[in-house]
C-alpha positions in Angstrom: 139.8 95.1 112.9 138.4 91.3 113.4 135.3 92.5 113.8 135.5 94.9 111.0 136.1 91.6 108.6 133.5 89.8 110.1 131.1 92.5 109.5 131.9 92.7 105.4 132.0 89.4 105.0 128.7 88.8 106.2 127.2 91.8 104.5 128.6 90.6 101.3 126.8 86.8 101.9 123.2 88.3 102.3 123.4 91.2 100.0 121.5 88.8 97.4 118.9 87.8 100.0 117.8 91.5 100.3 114.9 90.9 97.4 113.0 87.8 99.1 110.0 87.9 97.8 107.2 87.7 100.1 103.9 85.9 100.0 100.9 88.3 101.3 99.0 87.0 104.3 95.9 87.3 102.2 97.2 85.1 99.3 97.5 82.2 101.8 95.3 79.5 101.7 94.6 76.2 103.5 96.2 72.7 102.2 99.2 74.8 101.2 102.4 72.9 101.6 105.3 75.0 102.3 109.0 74.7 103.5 110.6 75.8 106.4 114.4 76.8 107.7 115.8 75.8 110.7 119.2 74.5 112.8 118.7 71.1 114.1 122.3 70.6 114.1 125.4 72.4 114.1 125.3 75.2 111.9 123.9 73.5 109.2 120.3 75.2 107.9 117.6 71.9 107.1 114.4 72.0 105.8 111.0 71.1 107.2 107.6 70.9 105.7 104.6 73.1 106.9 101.3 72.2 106.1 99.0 75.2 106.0 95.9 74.7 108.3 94.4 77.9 108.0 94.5 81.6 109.1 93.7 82.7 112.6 92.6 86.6 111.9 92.3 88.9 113.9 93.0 86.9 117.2 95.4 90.0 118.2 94.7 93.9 117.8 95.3 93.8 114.1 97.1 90.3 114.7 96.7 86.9 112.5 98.2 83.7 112.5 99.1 81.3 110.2 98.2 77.9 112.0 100.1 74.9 110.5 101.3 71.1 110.6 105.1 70.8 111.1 107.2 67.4 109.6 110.4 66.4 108.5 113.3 65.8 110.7 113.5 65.1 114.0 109.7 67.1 114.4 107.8 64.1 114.4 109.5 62.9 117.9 110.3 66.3 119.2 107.4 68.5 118.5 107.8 71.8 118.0 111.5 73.0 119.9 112.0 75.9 122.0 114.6 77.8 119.4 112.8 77.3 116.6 111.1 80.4 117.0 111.6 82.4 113.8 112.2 79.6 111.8 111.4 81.2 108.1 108.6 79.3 105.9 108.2 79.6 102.5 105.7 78.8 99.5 107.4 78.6 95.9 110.1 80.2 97.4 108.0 83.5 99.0 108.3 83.9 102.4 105.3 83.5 104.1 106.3 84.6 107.9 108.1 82.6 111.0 107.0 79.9 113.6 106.5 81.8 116.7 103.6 80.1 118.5 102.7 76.6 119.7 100.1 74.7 121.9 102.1 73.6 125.4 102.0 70.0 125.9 100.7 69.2 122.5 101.6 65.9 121.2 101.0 67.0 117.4 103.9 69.6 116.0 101.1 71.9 115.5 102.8 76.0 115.2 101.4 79.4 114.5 103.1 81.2 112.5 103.7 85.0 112.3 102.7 86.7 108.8 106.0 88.4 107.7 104.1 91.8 107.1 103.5 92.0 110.8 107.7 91.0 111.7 108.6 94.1 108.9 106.3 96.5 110.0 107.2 96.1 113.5 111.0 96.8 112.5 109.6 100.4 111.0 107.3 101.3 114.0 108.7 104.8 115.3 110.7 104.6 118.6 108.9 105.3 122.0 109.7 107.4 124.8 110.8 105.2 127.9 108.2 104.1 130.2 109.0 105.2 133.7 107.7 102.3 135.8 108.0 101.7 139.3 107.4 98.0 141.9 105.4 98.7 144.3 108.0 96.7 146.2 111.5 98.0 145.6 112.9 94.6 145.7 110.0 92.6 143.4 112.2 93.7 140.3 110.4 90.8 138.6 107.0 92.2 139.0 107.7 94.5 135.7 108.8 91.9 133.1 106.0 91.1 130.6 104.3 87.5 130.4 104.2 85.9 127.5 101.7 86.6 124.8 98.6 83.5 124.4 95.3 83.3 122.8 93.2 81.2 124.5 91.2 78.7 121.4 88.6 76.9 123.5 90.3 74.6 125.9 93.6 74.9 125.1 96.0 77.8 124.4 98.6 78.9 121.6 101.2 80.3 123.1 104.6 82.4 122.1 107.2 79.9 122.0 109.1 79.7 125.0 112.8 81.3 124.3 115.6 79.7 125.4 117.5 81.5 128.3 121.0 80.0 128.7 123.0 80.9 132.2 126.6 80.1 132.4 128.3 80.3 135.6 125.3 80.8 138.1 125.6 78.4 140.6 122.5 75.9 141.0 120.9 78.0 143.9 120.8 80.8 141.9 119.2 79.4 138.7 116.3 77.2 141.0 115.8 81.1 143.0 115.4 83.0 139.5 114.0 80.2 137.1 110.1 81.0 138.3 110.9 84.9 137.8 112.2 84.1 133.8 109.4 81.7 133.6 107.1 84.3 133.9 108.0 86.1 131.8 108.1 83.5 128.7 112.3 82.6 129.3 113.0 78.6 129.4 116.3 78.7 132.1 119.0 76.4 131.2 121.9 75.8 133.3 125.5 75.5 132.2 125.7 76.4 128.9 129.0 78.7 127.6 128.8 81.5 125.8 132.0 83.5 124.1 134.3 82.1 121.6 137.9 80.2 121.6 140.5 81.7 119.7 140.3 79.1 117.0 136.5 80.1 116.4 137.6 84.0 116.3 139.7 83.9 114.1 138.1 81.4 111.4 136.1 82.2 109.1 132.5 82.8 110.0 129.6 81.5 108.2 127.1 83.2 106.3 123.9 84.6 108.4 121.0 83.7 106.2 117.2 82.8 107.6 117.5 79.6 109.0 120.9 80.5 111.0 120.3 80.3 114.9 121.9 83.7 117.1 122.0 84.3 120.5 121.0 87.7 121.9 123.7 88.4 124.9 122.9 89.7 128.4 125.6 89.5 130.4 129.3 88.6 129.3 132.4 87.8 130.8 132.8 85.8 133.9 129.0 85.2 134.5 127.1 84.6 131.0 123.3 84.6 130.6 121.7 85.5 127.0 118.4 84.1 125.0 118.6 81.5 121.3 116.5 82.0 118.3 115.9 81.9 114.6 116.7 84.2 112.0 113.4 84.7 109.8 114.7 87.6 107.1 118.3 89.0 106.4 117.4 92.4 104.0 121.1 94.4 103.8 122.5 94.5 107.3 119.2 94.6 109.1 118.3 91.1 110.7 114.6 89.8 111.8 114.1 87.2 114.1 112.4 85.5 116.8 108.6 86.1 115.0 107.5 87.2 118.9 108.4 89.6 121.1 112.1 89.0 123.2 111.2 91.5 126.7 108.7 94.2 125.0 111.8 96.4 125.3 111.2 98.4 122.3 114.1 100.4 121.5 117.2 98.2 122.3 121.0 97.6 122.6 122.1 94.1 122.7 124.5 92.4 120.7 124.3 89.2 119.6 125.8 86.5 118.0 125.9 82.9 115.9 124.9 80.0 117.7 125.2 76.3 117.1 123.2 73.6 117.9 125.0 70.9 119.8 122.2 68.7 120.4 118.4 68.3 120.4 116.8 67.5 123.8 113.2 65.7 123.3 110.6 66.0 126.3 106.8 65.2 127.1 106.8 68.8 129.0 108.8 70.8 126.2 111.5 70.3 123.5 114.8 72.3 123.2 117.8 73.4 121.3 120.3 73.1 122.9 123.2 75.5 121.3 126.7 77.0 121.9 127.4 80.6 121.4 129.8 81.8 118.7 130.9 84.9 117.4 129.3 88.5 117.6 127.7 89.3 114.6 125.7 92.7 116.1 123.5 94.3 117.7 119.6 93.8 118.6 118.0 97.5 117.9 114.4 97.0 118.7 112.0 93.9 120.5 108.8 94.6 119.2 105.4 92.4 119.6 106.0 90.3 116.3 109.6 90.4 116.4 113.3 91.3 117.1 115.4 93.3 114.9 118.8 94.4 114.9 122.0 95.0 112.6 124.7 93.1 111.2 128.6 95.5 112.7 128.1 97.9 115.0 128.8 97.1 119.1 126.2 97.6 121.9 126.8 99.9 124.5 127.0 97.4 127.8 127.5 98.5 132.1 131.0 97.1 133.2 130.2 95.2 136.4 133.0 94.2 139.0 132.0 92.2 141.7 134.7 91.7 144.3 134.4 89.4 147.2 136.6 89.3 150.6 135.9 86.2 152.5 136.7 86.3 156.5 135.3 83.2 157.5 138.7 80.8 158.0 141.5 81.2 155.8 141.2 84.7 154.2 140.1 84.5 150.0 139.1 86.8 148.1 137.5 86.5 144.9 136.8 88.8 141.4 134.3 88.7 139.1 134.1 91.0 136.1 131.6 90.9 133.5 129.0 93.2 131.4 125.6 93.5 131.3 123.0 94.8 128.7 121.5 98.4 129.6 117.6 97.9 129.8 115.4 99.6 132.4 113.6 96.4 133.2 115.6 93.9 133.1 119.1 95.1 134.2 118.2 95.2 137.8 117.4 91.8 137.5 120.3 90.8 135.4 122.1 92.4 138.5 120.3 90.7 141.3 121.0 87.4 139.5 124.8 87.8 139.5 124.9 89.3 143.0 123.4 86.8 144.4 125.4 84.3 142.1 128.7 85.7 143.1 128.2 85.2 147.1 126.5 81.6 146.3 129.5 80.4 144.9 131.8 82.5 146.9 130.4 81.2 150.5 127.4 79.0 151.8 124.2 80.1 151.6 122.9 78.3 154.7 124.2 79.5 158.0 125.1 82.5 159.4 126.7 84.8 157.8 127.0 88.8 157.7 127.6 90.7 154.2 129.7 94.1 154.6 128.2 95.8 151.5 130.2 98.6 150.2 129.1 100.1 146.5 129.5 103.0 143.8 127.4 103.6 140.9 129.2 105.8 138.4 127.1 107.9 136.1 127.7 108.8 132.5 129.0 112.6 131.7 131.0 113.3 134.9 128.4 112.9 137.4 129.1 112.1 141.0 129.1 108.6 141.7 126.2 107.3 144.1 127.7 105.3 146.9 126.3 103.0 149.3 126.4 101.1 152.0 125.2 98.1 154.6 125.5 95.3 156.5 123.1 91.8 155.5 122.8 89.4 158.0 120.8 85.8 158.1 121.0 82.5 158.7 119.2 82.0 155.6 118.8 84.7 153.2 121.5 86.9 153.5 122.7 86.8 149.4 119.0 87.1 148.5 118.8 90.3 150.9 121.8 91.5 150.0 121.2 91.2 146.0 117.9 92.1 145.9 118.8 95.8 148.0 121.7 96.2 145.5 119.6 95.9 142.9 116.6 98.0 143.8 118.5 102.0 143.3 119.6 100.6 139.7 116.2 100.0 139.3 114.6 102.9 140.5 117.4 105.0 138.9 116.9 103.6 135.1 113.0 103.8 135.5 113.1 107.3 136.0 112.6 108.6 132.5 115.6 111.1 132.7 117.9 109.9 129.9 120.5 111.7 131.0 121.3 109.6 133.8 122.8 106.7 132.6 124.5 104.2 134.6 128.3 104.2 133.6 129.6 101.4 136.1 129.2 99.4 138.9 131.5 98.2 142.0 130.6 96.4 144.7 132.8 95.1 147.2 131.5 92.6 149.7 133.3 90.9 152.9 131.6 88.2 154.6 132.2 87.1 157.8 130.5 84.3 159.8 129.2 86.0 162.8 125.7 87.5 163.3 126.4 91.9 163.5 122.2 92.2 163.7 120.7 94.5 166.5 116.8 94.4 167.1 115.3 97.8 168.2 114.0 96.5 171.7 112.7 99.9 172.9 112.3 103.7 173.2 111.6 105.8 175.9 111.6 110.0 176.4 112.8 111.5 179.4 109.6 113.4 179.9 105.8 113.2 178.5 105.2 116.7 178.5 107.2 119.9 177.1 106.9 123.1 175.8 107.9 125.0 172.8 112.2 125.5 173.8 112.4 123.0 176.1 114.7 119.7 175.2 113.5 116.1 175.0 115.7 113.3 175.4 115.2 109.7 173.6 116.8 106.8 175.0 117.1 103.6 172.6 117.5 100.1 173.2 118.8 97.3 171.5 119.9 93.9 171.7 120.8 91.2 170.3 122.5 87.4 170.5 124.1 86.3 173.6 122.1 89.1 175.8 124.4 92.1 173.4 122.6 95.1 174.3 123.5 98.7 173.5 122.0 101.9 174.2 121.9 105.1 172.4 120.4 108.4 173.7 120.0 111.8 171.5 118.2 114.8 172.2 115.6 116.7 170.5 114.8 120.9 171.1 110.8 121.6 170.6 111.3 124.2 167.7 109.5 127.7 169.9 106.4 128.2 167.7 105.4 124.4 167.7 102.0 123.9 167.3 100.5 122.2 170.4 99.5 118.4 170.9 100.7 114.4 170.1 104.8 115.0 168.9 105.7 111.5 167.5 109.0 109.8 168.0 110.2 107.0 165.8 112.9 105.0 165.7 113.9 102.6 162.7 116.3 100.8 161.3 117.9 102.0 157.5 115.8 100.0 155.8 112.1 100.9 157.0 112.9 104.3 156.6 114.2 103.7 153.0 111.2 102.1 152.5 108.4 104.9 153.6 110.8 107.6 151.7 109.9 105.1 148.8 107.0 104.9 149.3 106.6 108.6 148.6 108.8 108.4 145.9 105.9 106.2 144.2 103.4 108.9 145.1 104.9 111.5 144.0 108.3 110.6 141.5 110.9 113.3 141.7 110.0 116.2 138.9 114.1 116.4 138.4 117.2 114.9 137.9 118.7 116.5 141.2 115.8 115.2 143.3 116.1 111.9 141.6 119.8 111.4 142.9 119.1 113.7 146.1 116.8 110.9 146.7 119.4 108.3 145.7 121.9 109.4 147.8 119.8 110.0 150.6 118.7 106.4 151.0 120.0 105.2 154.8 122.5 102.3 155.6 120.8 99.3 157.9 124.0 100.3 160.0 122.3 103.0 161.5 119.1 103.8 162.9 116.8 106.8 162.7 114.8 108.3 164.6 111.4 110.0 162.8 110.0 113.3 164.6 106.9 113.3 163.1 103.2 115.1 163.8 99.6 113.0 162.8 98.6 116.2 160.6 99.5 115.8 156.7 101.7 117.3 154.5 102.0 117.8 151.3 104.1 116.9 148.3 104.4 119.8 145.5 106.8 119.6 142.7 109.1 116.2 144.3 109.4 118.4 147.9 107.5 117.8 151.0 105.9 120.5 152.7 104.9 119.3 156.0 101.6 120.4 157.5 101.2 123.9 155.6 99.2 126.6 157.2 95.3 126.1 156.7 95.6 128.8 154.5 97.9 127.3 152.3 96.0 124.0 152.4 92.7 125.5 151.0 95.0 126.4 148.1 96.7 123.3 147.4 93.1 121.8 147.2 93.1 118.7 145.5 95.6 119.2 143.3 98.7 118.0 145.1 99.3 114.8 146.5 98.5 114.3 150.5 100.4 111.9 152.3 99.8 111.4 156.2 102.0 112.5 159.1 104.1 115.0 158.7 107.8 114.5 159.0 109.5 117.1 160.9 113.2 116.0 161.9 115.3 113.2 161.7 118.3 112.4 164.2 120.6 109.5 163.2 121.6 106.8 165.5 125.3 105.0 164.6 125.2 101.4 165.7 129.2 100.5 165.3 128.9 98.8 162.2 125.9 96.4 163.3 123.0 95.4 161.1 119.9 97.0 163.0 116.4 96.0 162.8 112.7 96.7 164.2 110.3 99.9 164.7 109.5 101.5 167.6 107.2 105.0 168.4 106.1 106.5 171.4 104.6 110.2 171.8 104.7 113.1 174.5 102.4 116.0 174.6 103.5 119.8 173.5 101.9 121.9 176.3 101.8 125.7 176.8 
């Protein structure tokens, strides 16, 4: 019902701001000297002067930019601030488009500023299909986020304007491990700022939304708290534009956002800032185009509950909860993920030191699917929460890049016990009871392991020569969970599963690193057709699959599982015998 109220009100406030009238690029004209709108404290909307420079055409695929001289306020000290982006500017009251671009390290506050044509006709660009992209490394989730936008202008470069990226809760080892991955991609991390809103806030009155008014797009909410500050250039009904540049490329969106406040202004040689406070929800974010952000006043975005529990063994027995929600994107909640995974254990239990991670997880899907579940052990003396964030994170990933909307990720729950003792085995060695056998006969394969304080262990299975094997080199290898994962993976990026069932066949396939496996394999190829390997088809078969199917060497013909009593296991080994008549 709150929300409801806040919702009228501010549709009532900028229903007479729906017939701004808008000053075409081409009327715009050096020595022009127009006014802009922006926060540079509290909520309170101030004015700025912009002194038109000229017009940058075409420097983007049908993109031009208004270059101009910023003044007034506290812009002669700062420079153009990180926030500002989408700061409205006007010219006898037409709107002429929104600061969105700047030169990095510029002593002058020299800005570009997005025509307003391009921000609306980005809000009425048709919606895409997802993208279904893939890392090459599972665990590089990073690797997909776009970098910012720049055009290069002889020696120096105008750049999109860096957006604020505000992390609340994330210890400090977590924001100095992730910073360079946001950086990258055209985010500004800053540490320890609060998002939500006291009960006093909620139930006041909330101030108008007009261009000039700062929001914050949210990401994650509740007991960890990340989200991104900007301007509001154009409030026309209940559809809001902001931000004049692109947020993450993620075209269609769902993220809700809020007011903001500025509490204080932080001048640097490197780069200004807002600094701002996050205040009521006002919406959601509906699309993150190239020239802007749009979104609607009401409505409530669609967010992944998240429940991180941790169990700590090491001394007195604690156990801690973290709940929160994150923002459904096929890019960036893996990351988003990753980031409070690895959050979570930081602050839970040292980082440094050894330490093993007892990993248990579900993955519940929308519209009654089965759950995934999985499972594994992280041990390091080092990286354990970055291994055990980054594996966690890598099936979201590959399950919300797939392209099948169907599958939407309902929940997550991960459960997490850490102990102080190192439960790793390395895969010492592997040996067959004979070299040579024939088609019927059994083989058996002794493994070895070992590990700290002379541990050893050994495991032996046996393997019958299907009758009708074809004869020469039979291959044995044995792995531990992860390098097998990681070949399967591999041929997942080959050759992506044509369905949803071998999408979460595939899923729920993947190994635990509690267990090792032991790959019967032969050197001839095999084939994938529709998602399914076929391993080394008949030459007949071959000279009809052509070229027209994927090839991938070796040809997997068995796997025999190895359990390892609940130890973390490690390495690669192969050896061969000969299949004889």
């Amino acid at each position: 019902m709150r929300f409801a109220v806040i919702y009228v009100f501010l549709a009532v406030a900028v229903s007479a701001l729906a017939q701004t009238r808008i000053l075409p690029l081409r009327e715009v004209r050096p020595g022009m000297t127009a006014t802009g709108r922006t926060v540079f404290e509290g909520a309170k909307i101030e004015e700025f002067r912009a002194e038109i420079l000229g017009v940058l055409e075409n420097i983007g695929p049908k993109q031009s930019i208004i270059l101009a001289r910023l003044s007034g306020g506290p812009l002669e000290r700062t420079g153009v601030l990180q926030g500002m982006s989408g700061s409205p500017v006007y010219y006898e009251g037409r709107l002429i488009g929104a600061v969105a671009l700047s030169f990095p390290f510029s002593k002058d506050p020299i800005a570009g500023i997005r025509p307003i044509e391009e921000m609306l006709q980005a809000a009425s660009t048709p919606p895409a299909p997802p993208r279904a992209e893939r890392p090459g490394n599972p665990f590089d989730l990073a690797s997909l986020l776009p970098a910012p936008v720049h055009y290069d202008l002889g020696p120096t470069r105008l750049t999109e304007i860096a957006t604020p990226f505000w992390m609340s809760g994330f210890t400090r080892a977590a924001f100095e491990h992730f910073a360079p991955l946001l950086r990258a991609a055209g985010l500004e991390p800053v540490q320890g700022l609060s998002g939500g809103q006291s009960r006093q806030q909620a139930a006041a009155k909330p101030a108008p939304l007009e261009p000039g008014s700062m929001i914050s797009v949210q990401l994650i909410t509740g007991d960890l708290a990340a989200g991104a500050d900007g301007t509001v250039t154009h409030v026309e009904g209940d559809t809001v534009y902001a931000f004049g540049h692109r947020f993450l490329s993620m075209g269609d969106s769902e993220m809700p956002f809020a007011r903001a406040e500025v509490m204080t202004l932080l001048a640097s040689q490197n780069v200004s800032f807002k600094i701002s406070e996050t205040k009521e929800t006002l919406g959601v974010i509906t699309q993150d185009r190239s020239a802007a952000i749009t979104g609607r006043l009401g409505g409530q975005a669609t967010l992944t509950p998240v429940t991180i529990r941790l169990h700590s063994r090491t001394g007195a027995a604690r156990e801690h909860t973290y709940r929160m929600n994150i923002v459904r994107d096929r890019l960036f909640t893996p990351l988003l993920l990753q980031m409070a995974v690895f959050s979570a254990i930081d602050a839970t239990e040292r980082t440094t030191g050894l330490a093993s991670l007892d990993v248990k997880a579900r993955i519940d899907l929308a519209d009654g699917l089965p759950p995934i579940p999985f499972e594994n052990v992280y041990t390091s003396e080092l990286a354990a929460p970055n291994m055990a964030s980054g594996a966690l994170a890598a099936p979201i990933s590959a399950l919300m890049q797939s392209g099948f909307d169907r599958l939407k990720v309902a929940a997550i729950h991960l459960d997490i016990e850490v102990t102080n003792e190192k439960r790793q085995l390395q895969i010492e060695n592997l040996w067959a009871s004979k070299r040579e056998a024939r088609p019927g006969e059994t083989v058996e394969l002794t493994a070895l392991f070992t590990g700290d304080n002379g541990r050893e262990m050994t495991r032996t299975v046996s393997y019958t020569v299907p009758v009708g094997a074809p004869l020469g080199p039979l291959y044995f290898t044995v792995a531990d969970g992860a390098q097998s994962n990681l070949a399967e993976y591999r041929q997942f990026l080959i050759a992506p599963p044509k369905t949803e069932p071998q999408l979460l066949g595939f899923l729920r396939g993947l190994r635990p690193n509690t267990k090792a496996f032991v790959r019967v394999w032969r050197s001839a190829p095999s084939w994938i057709v529709q998602g399914e390997t076929m391993p080394a088809p008949p030459p007949s078969l071959t000279l009809l699959l052509g070229s027209s199917q994927v090839q991938t060497p070796g040809a997997k013909i068995d796997e025999i599982e190895i359990a390892s009593g609940g130890y973390m296991m490690t390495g690669m080994k192969t050896i061969a015998i000969e299949v004889k008549e």
